[in-house]
C-alpha positions as CSV (number, residue, x, y, z in Angstrom):
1,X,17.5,-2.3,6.6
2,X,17.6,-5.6,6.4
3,X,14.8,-7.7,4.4
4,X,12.0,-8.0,7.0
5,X,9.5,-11.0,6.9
6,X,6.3,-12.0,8.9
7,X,7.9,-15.1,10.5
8,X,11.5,-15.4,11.8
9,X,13.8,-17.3,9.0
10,X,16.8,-19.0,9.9
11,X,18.2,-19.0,5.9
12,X,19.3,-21.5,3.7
13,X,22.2,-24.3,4.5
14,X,25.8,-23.3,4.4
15,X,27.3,-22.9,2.2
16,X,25.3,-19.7,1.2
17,X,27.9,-17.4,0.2
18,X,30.7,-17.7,-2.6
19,X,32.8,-15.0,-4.3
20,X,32.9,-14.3,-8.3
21,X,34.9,-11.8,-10.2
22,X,33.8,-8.9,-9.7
23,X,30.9,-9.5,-7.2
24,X,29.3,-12.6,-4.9
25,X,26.8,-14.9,-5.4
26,X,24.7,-15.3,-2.6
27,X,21.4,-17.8,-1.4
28,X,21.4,-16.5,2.1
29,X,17.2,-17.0,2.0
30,X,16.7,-13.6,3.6
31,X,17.5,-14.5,7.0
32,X,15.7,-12.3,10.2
33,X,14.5,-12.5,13.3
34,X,10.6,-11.6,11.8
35,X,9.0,-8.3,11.8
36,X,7.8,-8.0,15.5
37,X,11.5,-8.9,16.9
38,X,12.7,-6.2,14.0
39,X,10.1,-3.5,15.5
40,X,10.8,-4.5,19.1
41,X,14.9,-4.7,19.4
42,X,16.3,-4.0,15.8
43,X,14.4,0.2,15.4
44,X,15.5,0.8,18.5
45,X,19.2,0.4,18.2
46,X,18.9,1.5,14.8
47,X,17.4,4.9,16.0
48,X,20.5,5.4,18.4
49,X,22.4,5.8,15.6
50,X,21.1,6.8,12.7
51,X,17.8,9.7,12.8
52,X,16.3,10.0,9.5
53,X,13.6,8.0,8.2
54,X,14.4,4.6,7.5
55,X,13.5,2.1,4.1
56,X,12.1,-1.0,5.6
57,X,12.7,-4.1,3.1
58,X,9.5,-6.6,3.5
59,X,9.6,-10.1,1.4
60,X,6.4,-12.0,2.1
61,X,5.7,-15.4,0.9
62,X,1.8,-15.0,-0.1
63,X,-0.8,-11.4,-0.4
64,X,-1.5,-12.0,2.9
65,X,1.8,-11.8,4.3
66,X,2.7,-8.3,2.0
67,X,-0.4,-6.7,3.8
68,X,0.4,-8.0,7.1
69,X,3.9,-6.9,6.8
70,X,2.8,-3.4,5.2
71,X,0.3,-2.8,7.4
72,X,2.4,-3.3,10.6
73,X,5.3,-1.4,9.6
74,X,3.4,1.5,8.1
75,X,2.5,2.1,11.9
76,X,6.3,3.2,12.9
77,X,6.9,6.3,12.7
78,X,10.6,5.6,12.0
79,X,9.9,3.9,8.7
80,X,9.8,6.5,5.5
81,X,9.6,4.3,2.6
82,X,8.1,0.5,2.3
83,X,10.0,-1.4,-0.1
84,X,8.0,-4.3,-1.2
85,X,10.2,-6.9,-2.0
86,X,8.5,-9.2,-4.9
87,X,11.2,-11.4,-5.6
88,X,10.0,-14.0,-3.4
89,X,8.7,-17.0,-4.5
90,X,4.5,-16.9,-4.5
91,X,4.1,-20.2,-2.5
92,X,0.5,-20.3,-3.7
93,X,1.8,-20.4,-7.5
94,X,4.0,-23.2,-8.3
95,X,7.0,-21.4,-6.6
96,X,6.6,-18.5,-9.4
97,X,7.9,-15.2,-8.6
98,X,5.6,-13.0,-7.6
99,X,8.0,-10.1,-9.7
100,X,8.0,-12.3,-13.2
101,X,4.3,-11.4,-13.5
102,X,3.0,-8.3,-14.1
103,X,-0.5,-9.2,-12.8
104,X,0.9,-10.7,-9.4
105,X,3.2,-7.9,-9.0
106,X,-0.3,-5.6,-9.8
107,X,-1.8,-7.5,-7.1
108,X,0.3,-7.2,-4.3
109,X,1.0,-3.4,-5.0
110,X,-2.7,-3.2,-4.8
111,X,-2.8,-5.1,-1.4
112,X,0.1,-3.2,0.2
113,X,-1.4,0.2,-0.9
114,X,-4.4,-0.8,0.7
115,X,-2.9,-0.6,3.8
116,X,0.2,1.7,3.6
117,X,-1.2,5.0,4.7
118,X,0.9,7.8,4.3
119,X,4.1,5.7,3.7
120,X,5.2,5.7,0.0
121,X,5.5,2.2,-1.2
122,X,8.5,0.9,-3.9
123,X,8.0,-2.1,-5.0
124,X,11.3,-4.1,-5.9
125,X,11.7,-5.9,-8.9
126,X,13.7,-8.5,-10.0
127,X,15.8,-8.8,-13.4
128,X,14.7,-12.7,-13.7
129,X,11.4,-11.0,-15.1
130,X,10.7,-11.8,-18.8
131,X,10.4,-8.4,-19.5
132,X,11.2,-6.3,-16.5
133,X,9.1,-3.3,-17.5
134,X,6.1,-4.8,-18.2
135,X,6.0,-5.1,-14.6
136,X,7.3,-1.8,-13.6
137,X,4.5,-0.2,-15.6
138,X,1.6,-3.0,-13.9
139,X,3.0,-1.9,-10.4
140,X,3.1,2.2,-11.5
141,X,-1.2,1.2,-13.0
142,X,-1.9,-0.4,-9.5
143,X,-0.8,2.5,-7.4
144,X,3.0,2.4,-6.7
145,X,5.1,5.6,-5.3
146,X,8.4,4.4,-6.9
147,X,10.1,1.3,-8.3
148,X,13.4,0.0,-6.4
149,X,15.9,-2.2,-9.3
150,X,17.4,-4.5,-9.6
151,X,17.8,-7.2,-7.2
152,X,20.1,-10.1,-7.8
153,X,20.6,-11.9,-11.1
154,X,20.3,-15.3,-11.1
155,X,23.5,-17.6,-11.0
156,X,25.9,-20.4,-10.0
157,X,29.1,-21.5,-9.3
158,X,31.0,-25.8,-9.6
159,X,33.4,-26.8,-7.0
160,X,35.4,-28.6,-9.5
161,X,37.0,-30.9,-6.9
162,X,34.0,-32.0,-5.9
163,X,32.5,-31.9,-9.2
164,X,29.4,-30.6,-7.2
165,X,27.3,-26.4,-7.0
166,X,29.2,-24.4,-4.4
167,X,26.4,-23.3,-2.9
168,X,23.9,-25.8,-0.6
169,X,21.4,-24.1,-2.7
170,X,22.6,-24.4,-6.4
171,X,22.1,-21.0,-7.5
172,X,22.1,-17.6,-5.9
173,X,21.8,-13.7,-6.8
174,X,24.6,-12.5,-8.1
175,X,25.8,-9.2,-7.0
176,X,28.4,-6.3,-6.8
177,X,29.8,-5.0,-10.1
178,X,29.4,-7.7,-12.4
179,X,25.8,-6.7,-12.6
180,X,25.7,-2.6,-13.0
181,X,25.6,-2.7,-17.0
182,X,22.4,-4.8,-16.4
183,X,21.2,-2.6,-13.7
184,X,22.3,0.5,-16.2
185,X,20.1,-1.1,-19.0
186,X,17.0,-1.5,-17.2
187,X,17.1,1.2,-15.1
188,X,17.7,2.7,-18.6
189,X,14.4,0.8,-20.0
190,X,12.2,1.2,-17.1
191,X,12.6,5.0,-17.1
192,X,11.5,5.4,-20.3
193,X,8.4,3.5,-20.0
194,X,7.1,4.5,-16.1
195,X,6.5,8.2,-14.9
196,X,7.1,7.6,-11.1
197,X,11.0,7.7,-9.3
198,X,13.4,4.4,-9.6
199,X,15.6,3.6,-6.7
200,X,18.6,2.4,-9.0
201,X,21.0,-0.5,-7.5
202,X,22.8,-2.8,-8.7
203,X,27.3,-2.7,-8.6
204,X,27.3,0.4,-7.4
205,X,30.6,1.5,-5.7
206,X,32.0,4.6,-7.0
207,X,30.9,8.3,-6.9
208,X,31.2,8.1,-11.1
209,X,28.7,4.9,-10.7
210,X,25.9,6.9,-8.9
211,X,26.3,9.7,-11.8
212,X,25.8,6.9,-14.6
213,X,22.8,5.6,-12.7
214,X,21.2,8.7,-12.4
215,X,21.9,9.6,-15.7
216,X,20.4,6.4,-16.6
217,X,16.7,7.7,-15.3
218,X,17.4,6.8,-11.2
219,X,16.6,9.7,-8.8
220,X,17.9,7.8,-6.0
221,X,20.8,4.9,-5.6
222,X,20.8,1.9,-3.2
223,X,24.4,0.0,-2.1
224,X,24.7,-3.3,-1.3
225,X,27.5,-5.8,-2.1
226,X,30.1,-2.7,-2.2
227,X,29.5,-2.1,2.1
228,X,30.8,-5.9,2.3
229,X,33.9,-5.5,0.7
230,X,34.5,-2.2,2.2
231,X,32.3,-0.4,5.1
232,X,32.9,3.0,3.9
233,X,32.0,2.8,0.8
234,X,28.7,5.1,1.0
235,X,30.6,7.9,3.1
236,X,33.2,7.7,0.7
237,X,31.1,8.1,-2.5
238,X,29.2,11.0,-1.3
239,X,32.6,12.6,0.0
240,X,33.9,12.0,-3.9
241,X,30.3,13.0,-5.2
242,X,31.2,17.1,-5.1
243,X,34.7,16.3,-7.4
244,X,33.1,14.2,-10.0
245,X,30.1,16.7,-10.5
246,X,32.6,19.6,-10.6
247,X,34.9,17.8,-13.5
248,X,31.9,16.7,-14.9
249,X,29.9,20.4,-14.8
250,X,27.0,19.3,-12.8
251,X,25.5,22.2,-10.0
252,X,22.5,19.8,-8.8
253,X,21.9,16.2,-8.8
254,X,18.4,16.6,-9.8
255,X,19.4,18.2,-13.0
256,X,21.0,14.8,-14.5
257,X,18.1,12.4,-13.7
258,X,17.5,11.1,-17.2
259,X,19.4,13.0,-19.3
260,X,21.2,10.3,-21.2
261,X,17.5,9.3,-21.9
């Protein structure tokens, strides 16, 4: 669900969204209502509706705010995975990423593992990284269940009448299918390299997309972008997924992870 953090965020300024062929750039500033409202209102209504374990996003801003965050929602027992969002910037750093550097990204998969009990932890990385599985490989040495990639790349759009950045914030992460061959290549990358599961994302809207992912070294895929152009998206790609592994001979998913490898 939604990218949890300690405090509630309101976002960035408006405008925060703009459209690109073949995806949207986006500097929303991971607005939420902060993790106690999430736990108190949001898990409820979400368990209504939907009964299997749930992926709780959590972007902190600092190591004590990923243990805090980790530690809290490790107590639900809705929540299955904690996906450690380390694109954030590390306000105790210059504004650095806490996912360009392998060491920070080591240190807060240490910190959350402290704390995480029985939930597996992913840590998410970003594709800003210098090299992104340098950092893959730090978080899989300090402890991590599984990796979760890509977020967003990097980018921006000109309003060329008023000769000004579209968005109130410059720049944004760039999403939808612009970005899969990225996601592709370092999902790709990373697999070689780490020995724990990847969460693959990244312009994923098709059953064919999911097989080219998985092929690519993911064992699981994430959609984002796709649901906002069209809601069905994810029941209609696992509704396709039985006709694209028949024309393509495939009995299991399992049997494909990593094959093009």
């Amino acid at each position: 669900f939604k990218g949890t953090t300690l405090e509630p965020r309101y976002g960035n300024e408006l405008p925060r969204i703009a459209e690109t062929p073949s995806g949207m750039l986006n500097s929303v500033g991971l607005q939420n209502p902060g993790i106690e409202e999430v736990i108190r209102t949001e898990l409820p209504e979400l368990r209504k509706r939907f009964h299997k374990p749930l992926i709780a996003n959590l972007s902190g801003f600092s190591k004590y705010e990923y243990r805090t965050l980790a530690e809290r929602m490790a107590k639900e027992e809705q929540i299955g995975i904690l996906e450690i969002n380390i694109s954030c910037p590390n306000v105790h750093a210059g504004g650095m990423a806490f996912g360009t550097d392998p060491a920070a990204a080591a240190e807060i998969t240490r910190t959350v593992k402290e704390v995480s009990g029985d939930k597996p932890v992913y840590m998410k990385l970003t594709p800003n990284a210098p090299d992104i599985t340098e950092v893959a490989l730090a978080c899989e040495e300090a402890g991590a269940d599984g990796i979760s990639m890509i977020n967003t790349v990097l980018g921006m759009r000109i309003d060329t009448r008023k000769r000004a950045p579209l968005l109130a914030n410059r720049t944004g992460g760039l999403s939808g299918p612009a970005i899969f061959p990225i996601a592709i290549r370092m999902v790709y990358q990373t697999a070689k390299q780490v020995h724990i599961p990847i969460i693959g994302m990244g312009g994923i809207r098709r059953a064919e997309d999911v097989i080219e992912m998985m092929m690519a070294g993911a064992s699981a895929v994430e959609v984002g972008a796709a649901n906002l152009a069209d809601p069905f998206t994810c029941p209609r790609i696992i509704r396709n997924l039985p006709r694209v592994m028949k024309e393509l001979g495939i009995e299991k998913l399992t049997d494909i992870i990593g094959t093009a490898l």
